[in-house]
N, C-alpha and C positions, 0 to 999 in steps of 0.2 A: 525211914531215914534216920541215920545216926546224930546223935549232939553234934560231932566234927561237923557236919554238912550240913546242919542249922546253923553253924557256928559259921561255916564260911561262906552262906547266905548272905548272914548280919554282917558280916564287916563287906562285902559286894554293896550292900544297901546302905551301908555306914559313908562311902566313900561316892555313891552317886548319889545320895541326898543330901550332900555338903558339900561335895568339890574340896577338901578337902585333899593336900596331896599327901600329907601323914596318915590318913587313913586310907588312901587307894594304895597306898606302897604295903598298910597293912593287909590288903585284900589281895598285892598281889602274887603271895604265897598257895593262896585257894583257886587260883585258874591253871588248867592245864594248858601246855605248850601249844595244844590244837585246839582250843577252847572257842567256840561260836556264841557270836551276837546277832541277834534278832532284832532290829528295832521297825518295826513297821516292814516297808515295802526293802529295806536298808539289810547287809549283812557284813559284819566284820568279821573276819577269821584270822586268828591268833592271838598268842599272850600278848605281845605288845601293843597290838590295834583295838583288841577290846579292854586291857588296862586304861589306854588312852582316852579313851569314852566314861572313863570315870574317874578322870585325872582333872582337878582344874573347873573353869569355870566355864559353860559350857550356855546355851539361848536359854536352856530351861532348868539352868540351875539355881535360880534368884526362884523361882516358882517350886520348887520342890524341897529349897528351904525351909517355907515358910511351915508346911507340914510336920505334922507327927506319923512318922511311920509306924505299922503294927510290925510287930514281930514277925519272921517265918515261921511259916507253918508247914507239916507233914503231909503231902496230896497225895500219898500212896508212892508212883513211880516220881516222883520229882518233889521238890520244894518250890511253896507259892507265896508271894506277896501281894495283896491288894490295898493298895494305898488311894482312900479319897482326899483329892484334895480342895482346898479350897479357891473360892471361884475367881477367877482372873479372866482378864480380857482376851487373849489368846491361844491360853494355857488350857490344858488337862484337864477334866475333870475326876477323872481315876488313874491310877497308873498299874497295869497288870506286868507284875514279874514271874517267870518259872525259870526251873535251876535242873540241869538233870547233872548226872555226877560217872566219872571214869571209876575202874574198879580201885583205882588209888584213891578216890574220897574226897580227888579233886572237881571244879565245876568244870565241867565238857560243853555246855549249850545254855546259852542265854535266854530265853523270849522276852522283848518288852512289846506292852500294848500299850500305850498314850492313847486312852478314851478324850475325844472331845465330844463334849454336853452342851455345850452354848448353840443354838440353834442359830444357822444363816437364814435369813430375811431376804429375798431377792425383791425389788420393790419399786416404784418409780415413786414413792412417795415418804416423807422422812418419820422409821419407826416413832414409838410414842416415849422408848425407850432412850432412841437417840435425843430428841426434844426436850428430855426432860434433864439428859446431859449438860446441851447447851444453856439452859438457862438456868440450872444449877451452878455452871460451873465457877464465875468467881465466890460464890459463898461457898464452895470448894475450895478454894485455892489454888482452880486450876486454870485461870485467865485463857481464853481463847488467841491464840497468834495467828494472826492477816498477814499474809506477802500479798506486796501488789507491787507495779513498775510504773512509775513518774514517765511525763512527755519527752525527758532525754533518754530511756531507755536505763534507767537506776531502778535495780530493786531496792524492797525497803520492807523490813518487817514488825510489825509491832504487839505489842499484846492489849488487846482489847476485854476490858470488862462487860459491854454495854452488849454484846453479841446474843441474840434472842432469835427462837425460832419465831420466823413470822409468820409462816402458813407451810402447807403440808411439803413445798420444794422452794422455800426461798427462809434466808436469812436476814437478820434486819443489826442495824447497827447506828448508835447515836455517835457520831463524832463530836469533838468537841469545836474543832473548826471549820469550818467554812472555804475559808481561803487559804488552806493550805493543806500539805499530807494526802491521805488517802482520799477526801473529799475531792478536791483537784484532780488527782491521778487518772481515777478512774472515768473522768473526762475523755482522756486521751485514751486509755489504755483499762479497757472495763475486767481485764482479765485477772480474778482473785485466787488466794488459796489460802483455806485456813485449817491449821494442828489441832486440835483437842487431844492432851496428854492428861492422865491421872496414873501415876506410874507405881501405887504403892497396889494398885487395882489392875496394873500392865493394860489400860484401857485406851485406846488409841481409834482416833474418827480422823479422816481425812477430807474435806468438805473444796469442793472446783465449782465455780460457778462466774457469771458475769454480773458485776454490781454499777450501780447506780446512784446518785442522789437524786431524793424525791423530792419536787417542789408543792407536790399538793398541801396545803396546811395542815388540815385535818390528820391526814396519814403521816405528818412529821409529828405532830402532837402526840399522837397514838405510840410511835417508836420510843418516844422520848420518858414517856409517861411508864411503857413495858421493860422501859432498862432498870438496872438495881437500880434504888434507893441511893447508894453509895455515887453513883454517876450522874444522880439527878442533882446532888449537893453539889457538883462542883459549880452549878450555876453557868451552865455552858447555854443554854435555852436563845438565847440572844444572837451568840454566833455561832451554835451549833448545825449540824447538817446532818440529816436522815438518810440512810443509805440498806436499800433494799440489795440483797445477792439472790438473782434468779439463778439457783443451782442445777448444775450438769451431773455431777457425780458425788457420790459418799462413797468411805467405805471403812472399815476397820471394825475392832470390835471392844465388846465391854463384859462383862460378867452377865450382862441380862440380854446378851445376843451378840451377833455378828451380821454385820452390814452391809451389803452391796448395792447400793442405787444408783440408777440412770435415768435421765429424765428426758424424753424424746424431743 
């Protein structure tokens, strides 16, 4: 392979690993008119449809920022890129390019491979991975958020600290009231949902289940005691309310795996 066709590799690679549109306008000298893209099971055919995939901001361009790309290199009949990257939640764990070239020096054919690495968990029971999410997540900064719907039929969402895995398919949660909010609600209406976001990590859990307030002592004690530190100082102990989620569904994923649970 000649410099020219390393050359118009790195600006193809310049301009999908930034979204950058001054670089994709630089790259779009080096495709020819009839130029194929390959991305998975997906095929683009033309200069303007495959420029356009490397135009702009695109699901997986926040993720392939973050990377150092290596250089093109010579595979004999074609030019190859292998780009690892680093670990996100629903993202890549490699990205494989090939380039083959017309007798003009222009790129003729794309291939991209998006390796995913994170292994799916099918499971009825909550990984150790996931758990360890949840009740890291405010000394994350990533507060867990509750939708649930009040006796007139009002959603309402909030973001809770105190959210703790309580046993292998249920969640547990200290409220701080009693008589009012989610403790109340789900009286009427036991049907919960909760987010887990960590988005510098692209890590997302989606948690269905039906919740409760537990009047046992003991096991309110227990909830109270397993919430942060930071939830136990507000002194809520008096008129707070323990609230068990017997969960139906997870699913999302994190850099240490990907998620699917159902709980019969």
């Amino acid at each position: 392979m000649s410099t020219e066709q390393i050359a118009a590799a790195q600006a193809y690679v310049d301009a999908l690993s930034t979204g950058d549109k001054q670089k994709a306008q630089a790259a779009s000298p080096h495709l020819a008119d009839d130029v194929t893209l390959e991305v998975g099971a997906r095929e683009f055919a033309g200069h303007d449809d495959v420029l356009a995939r490397i135009t702009g901001v695109w699901p997986m361009t926040p993720v392939y920022r973050k990377n150092t790309w290596p250089a093109p290199t010579d595979a004999g009949d074609h030019v190859a890129v292998d780009a690892p990257m680093a670990a996100v939640g629903a993202g890549p764990t490699k990205v494989h390019l090939k380039f083959w070239f017309n007798d003009a020096g222009k790129i003729s054919r794309v291939e991209q491979e998006n390796v995913i690495g994170t292994p799916l968990v099918e499971t009825d029971k909550l990984p150790e991975f996931v758990k360890s999410r949840v009740n890291g997540a405010l000394a994350n900064d990533t507060p867990i958020m509750v939708a649930y719907v009040d006796g007139e039929g009002r959603p309402h969402t909030s973001l809770r600290g105190s959210v703790q895995a309580y046993s292998d398919t249920q969640l547990s949660i200290w409220a701080r009231a009693s008589t009012t909010g989610i403790a109340v609600a789900v009286g009427s209406n036991p049907n919960v949902e909760l987010l887990y976001r960590d988005n510098p990590t692209r890590s997302t859990l989606i948690f269905k289940g039906k919740a409760r307030v537990e009047p046992d002592e003991a096991i309110r004690k227990q909830i109270f005691d397993d919430s942060p530190e930071v939830e136990q100082n507000h002194e809520s102990w008096a008129n707070g309310a323990a609230i068990i989620i017997d969960l139906s569904e997870v699913g999302g994923a994190t850099p240490d795996g990907r998620v699917r649970m159902k709980v019969s």
